[in-house]
C-alpha positions, 0 to 999 in steps of 0.5 A, spaced: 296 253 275 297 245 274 301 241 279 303 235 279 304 232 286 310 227 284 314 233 282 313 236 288 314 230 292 321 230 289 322 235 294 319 231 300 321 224 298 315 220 302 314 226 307 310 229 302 302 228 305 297 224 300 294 228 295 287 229 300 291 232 304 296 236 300 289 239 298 286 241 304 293 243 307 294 248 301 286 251 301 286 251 308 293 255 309 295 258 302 291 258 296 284 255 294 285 248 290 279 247 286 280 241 283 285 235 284 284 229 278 288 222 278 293 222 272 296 215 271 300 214 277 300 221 278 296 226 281 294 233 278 291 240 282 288 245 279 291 250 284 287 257 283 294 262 285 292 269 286 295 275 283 298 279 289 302 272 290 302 269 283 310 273 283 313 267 288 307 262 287 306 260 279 311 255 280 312 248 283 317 251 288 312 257 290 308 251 292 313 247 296 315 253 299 308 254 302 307 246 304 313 246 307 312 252 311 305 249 313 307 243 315 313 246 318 318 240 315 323 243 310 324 241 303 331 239 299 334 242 293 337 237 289 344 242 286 346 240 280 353 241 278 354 248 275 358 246 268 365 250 268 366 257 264 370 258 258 373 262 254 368 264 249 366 270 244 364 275 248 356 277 248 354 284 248 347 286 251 344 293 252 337 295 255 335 302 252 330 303 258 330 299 265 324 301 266 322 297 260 328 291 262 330 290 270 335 285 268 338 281 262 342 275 262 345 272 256 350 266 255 354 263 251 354 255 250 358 252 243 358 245 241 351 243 242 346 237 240 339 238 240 335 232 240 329 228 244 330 229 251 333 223 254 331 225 261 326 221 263 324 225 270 323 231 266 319 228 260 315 224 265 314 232 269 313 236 264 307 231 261 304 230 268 302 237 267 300 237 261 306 239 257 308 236 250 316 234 250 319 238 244 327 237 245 333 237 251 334 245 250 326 247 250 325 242 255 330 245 260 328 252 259 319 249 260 322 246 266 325 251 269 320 255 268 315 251 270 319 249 277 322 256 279 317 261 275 322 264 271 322 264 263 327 263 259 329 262 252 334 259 247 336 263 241 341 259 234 347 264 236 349 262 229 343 266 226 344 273 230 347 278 228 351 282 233 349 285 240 343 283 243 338 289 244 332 290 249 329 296 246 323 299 243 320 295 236 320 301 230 315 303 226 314 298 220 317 292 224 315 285 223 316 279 227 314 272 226 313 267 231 314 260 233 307 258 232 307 261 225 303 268 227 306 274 223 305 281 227 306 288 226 310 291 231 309 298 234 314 302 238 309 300 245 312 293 244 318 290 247 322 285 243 330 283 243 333 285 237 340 284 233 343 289 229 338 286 223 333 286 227 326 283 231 329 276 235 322 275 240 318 279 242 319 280 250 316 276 256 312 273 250 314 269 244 320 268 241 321 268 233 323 263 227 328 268 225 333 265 230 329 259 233 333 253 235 331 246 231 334 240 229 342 243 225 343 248 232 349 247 234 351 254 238 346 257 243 345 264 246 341 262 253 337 268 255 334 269 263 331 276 263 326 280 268 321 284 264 317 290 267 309 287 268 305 292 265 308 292 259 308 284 259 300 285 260 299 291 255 304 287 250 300 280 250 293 283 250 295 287 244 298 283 240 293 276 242 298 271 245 299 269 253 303 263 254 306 261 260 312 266 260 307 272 260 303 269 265 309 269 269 312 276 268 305 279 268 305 278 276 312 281 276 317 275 278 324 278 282 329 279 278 334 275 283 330 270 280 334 270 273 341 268 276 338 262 279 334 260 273 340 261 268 344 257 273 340 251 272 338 252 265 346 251 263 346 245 268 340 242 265 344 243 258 351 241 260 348 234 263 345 233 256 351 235 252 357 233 255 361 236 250 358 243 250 362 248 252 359 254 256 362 262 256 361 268 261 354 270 264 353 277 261 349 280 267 346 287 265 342 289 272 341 297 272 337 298 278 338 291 283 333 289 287 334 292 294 333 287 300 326 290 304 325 290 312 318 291 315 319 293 322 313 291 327 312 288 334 308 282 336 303 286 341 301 290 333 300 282 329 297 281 335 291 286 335 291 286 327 288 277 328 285 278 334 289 272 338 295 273 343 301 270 340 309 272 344 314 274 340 317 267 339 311 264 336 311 269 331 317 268 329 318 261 328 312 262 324 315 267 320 322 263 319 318 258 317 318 263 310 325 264 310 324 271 313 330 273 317 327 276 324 331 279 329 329 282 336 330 289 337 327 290 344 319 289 343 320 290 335 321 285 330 326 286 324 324 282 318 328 282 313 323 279 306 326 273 302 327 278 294 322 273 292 316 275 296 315 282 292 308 282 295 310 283 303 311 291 303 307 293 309 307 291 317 299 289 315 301 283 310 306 281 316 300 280 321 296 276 314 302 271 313 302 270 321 295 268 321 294 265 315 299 260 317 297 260 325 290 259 322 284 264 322 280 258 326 283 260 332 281 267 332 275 267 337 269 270 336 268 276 339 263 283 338 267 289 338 266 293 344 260 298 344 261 305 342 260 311 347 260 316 342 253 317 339 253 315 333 250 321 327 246 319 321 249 321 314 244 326 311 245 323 304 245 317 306 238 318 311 234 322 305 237 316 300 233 311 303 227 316 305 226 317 297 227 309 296 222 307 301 217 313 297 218 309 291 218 302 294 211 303 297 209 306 291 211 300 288 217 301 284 224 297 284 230 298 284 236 297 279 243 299 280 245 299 273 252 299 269 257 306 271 260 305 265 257 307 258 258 306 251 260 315 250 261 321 254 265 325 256 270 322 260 274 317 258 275 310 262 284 308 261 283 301 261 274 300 259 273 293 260 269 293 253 268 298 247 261 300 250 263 301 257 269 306 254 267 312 259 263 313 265 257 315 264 254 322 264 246 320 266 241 316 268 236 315 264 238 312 258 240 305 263 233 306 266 230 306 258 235 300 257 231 297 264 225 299 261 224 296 254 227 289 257 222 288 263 216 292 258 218 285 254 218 281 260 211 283 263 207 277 260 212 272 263 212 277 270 205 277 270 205 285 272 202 291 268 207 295 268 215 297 269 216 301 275 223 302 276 229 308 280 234 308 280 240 312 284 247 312 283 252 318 280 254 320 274 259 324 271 255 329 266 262 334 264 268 337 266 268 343 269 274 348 272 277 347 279 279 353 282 287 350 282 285 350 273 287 343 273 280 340 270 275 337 274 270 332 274 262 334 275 260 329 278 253 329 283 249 323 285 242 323 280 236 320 281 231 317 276 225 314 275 221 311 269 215 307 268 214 304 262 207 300 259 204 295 254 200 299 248 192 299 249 193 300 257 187 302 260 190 308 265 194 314 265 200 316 261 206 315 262 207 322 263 202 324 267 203 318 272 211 320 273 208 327 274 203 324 280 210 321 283 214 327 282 209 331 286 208 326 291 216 325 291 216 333 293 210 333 297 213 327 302 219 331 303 216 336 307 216 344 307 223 346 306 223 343 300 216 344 298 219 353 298 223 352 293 221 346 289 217 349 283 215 346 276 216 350 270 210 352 265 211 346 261 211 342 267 216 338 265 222 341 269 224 342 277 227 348 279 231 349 285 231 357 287 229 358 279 235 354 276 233 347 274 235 340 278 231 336 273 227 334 268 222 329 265 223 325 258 216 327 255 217 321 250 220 316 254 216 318 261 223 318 265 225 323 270 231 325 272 234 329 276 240 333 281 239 329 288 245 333 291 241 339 290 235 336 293 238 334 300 242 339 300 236 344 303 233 338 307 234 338 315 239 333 319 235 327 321 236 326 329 234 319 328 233 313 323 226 312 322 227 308 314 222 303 314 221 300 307 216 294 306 218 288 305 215 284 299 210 279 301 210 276 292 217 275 292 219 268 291 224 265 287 225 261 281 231 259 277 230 264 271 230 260 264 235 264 259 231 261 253 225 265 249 217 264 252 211 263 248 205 267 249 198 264 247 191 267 248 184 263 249 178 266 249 171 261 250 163 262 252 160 258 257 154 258 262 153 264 266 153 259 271 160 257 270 165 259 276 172 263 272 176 258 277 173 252 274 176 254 267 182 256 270 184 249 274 183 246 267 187 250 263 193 250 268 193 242 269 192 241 261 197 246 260 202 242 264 209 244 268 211 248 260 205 253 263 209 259 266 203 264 268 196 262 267 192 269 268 185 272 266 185 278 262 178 279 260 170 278 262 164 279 258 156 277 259 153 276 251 146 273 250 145 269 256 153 267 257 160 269 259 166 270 254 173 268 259 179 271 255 185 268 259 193 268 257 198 263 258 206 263 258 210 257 256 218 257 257 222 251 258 228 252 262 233 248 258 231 249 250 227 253 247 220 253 245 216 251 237 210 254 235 208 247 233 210 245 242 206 251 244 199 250 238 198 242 240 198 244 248 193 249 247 188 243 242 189 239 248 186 245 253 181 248 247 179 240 247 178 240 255 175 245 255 169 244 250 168 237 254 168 240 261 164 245 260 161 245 252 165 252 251 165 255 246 172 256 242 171 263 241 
């Protein structure tokens, strides 16, 4: 969120900390601050607001509230004057679902004028953050919106037909909105209506059907509490966020909507004197309960880890405007309605600490258990299998737990390919597989040999209470994978090699009931198959739930996986390489290293890897066969690139050693 720091200074006046300052405050004690940029003669923060507080925190009072708490100063409201109601043609409102709709206020205002915005504060306010001044009534709604975090709107109640209706679009509906995008609605959006029709599309957008311009003369103001969920769906749906969705996504209070409408109505009495204001029409079904958390300050006292009294956590907590009472060695809090996010005695400790500040927790290790710690069977037998793999020198992925189909369903996936969960293994190994086989000339190894071990989600099966059930189990697999013309074993004979081995190592009570069938391609467990090898791909997978189920209880950890003594690290280059072979004659007497200086240093700092793949005697000399990758780490290679460096090392070759370019 934007935040302008002469908008919050009206709050303050010159008590306000420089902007430095206000950043540190707000990073140390309530939200991170990730940037702070000079504007003219104001200065803006980017403050990043989290969404378990986002509900009171998107918006500049949200902010002030959280500085004025931290430099326990208070801050001041300006109270505009409330104009005076008249005697107006009566609204009618109805919300068809309060689930849907927690609260909708509407009024009436006649006799208007909508025209440039002359209150140079709140131009001045709403470009600070980057907001365009449009006229006096949008202007008022942004503003409020912007100070207060909630939405508002202004319909021509010249262009309204009969009551005002929060429902459910129907099928075949239709709406255009302020910015000219027509939209098909469906009976899952929200929108409010008239007896003719789609007027806005809920918490959204409002429609050029009944859209204030520059001939409205009467107004119907809106101040409405949406429910959060269905803002969220509504605006990915329909491909449109704005600062009101924003905002109802993270589930605003409703008590917030008579604030809001209340200085909405000021801001357009102060801009057109002679309009006329009727009765707010207040649908409210469900009010909003007042939430007490009981706790005592010997609980937030163990909950931080330092030892705060009674009162010190209560001049903390009255800091956020939350009511304390003692109750013998309880505290009795009543929350502020805004603060929706405080429902637990924990989110109390959060507050206390975050404002006490987490650096006076001291460091301290927690006392040392009596109690022998027992070793999880699964988890011992897990890591037993990796270090196998890890000394035979495989690696491990973790793979994604999604998948692009199975057979069950993810409710919300996070893309069309990661729709369901996963029902094996094999299938992200032979993805693992075929990237690192292309990798192999730049990683400068054989072949891929990779695991992996994680659960999967093959099926439904039928629980004993008849509601269906998923056959999760935890699976491992292991793939290897290797260039055409390798000189070794199948990939299918190296993969039974392992399993045997695998088996083998996990000594004799697996041994007794571990068989392999005639094809020997699957494992069985007491003659019922636990897994199977891939006879084209060379992957096994199988049901490791099955096989640590016959394996002993571990007495103690003895896990001991070795630590790589090749690894290092080099930041990874996205961008494609080029492989390019060499192959020359020279004397018998020439030493393969002398040649492979020289090809490194001609190839220069674009040289990736430089390896010798071939050697061979020849009439009195020897043939070097070398492979050099190129990549460069901020653009992508040419064959024209690579062809003149290997001319340079072809050309120093033959002068150094009189090679022969074969």
């Amino acid at each position: 969120m934007i935040v302008s720091y002469q908008w919050l200074k009206s709050y303050f006046g010159n008590r306000l900390p420089p902007p430095e300052e206000v950043a540190e405050i707000l990073t140390a004690r309530a939200f991170e601050v990730e940037d702070v940029e000079e504007n003219g003669t104001d200065v803006r923060f980017d403050v990043k607001i989290l969404p378990d507080r986002a509900g009171y925190a998107l918006s500049h009072r949200g902010i002030v509230y959280e500085i004025s708490a931290a430099i326990k100063w208070p801050f001041v409201i300006s109270e505009r004057k409330a104009p005076a109601e008249q005697n107006l043609p009566s609204l009618e409102i109805i919300i068809e679902n309060s689930q849907d709709c927690h609260r909708y206020m509407g009024r009436r205002v006649l006799n208007v004028s909508v025209e440039e915005n002359r209150n140079k504060d709140i131009r001045d306010r709403l470009e600070a953050i980057g907001q365009r001044s449009i006229n006096n009534i949008v202007d008022a709604a942004n503003y409020v919106t912007l100070d207060m975090g909630q939405p508002l709107h202004a319909f021509d109640a010249d262009k309204v037909k009969g009551r005002i209706t929060v429902r459910r679009a129907k099928k075949g509906e239709a709406i255009t909105t302020l910015d000219g995008k027509k939209i098909e609605l469906s009976p899952d959006i929200l929108i409010i209506a008239d007896d003719e029709g789609p007027l806005a599309i809920a918490g959204i957008k409002g429609g050029v059907r009944a859209a204030v311009n520059d001939q409205t003369k009467n107004l119907i103001l809106e101040s409405a509490n949406f429910g959060s969920t269905l803002i969220r769906k509504t605006s990915a749906r329909v491909d449109i966020r704005t600062d009101a969705s924003k905002r109802f996504e993270n589930e605003p209070s409703p008590e917030l909507a008579k604030i809001a409408m209340d200085e909405f109505s000021a801001l357009i009495a102060e801009s057109c004197p002679d309009a006329r204001f009727g009765e707010i029409v207040d649908e409210y079904p469900t009010p909003q309960k007042p939430q007490t958390i009981t706790i005592s300050s010997e609980e937030i006292s163990q909950k931080l880890g330092i030892k705060l009294g009674s009162k010190e956590i209560a001049e903390v907590l009255e800091r956020l405007g939350i009511k304390v009472e003692f109750q013998k060695e309880k505290l009795i809090l009543g929350i502020p309605p805004e603060r929706l996010d405080l429902t637990i005695p924990e989110d109390i400790a959060e507050e206390v600490g975050r404002l006490v500040g987490y650096d006076k927790v001291s460091d301290k290790l927690p006392p040392k258990t009596k109690t022998k710690l027992e070793i999880s069977k699964q988890f011992y037998w897990e890591w037993k299998i990796r270090e196998f793999l890890v000394n035979e020198g495989f690696s491990e992925v973790m793979t994604s737990s999604f998948s692009e189909k199975g057979s069950i369903a993810i409710e919300k996936p996070l893309a069309s390919d990661k729709s369901f969960l996963r029902e094996n293994l094999s299938k992200n190994i032979e993805a693992a597989l075929k990237i690192n086989l292309v990798k192999l000339p730049l990683l400068g190894i054989p072949q891929v040999k990779v695991f992996e071990i994680g659960k999967i989600f093959p099926s439904f099966a039928e629980a004993s209470e008849g509601e269906p059930k998923a056959s999760e189990h935890t699976s491992l697999a292991i793939g290897i994978a290797q260039p055409k013309g390798f000189k070794g074993e199948k990939v299918n004979e190296q993969i039974r090699a392992v399993r045997d081995e695998l088996v083998a190592s996990l000594g004799a009570p697996v041994q007794t009931v571990c068989t392999i069938d005639d094809t020997g391609g699957i494992i069985l467990m007491n003659g019922k198959p636990i897994g199977e090898i891939n006879r084209l791909d060379g992957i096994l997978e199988l049901n490791l739930d099955v096989l640590v189920a016959v394996l002993p209880e571990s007495k103690q950890w003895n896990v001991e996986i070795p630590r790589s003594t090749m690894a290092s690290y080099t930041s990874f280059s996205p961008f494609p390489f080029i492989v390019r072979d060499i192959a020359f004659f020279v004397s018998s007497e020439t030493d393969p290293k002398d040649t492979h200086r020289v090809i490194e240093k001609e190839a220069g700092k674009l040289a990736q890897r430089v390896e010798m793949f071939d050697r061979f005697e020849k009439n009195g000399k020897t043939s070097f066969a070398f492979r050099i990758v190129f990549q460069a780490g901020d653009r992508t290679l040419t064959d024209e690139e690579a062809n003149k460096i290997m001319e340079k090392v072809s050309a120093a070759l033959v002068k150094k050693f009189k090679a022969e370019i074969r």
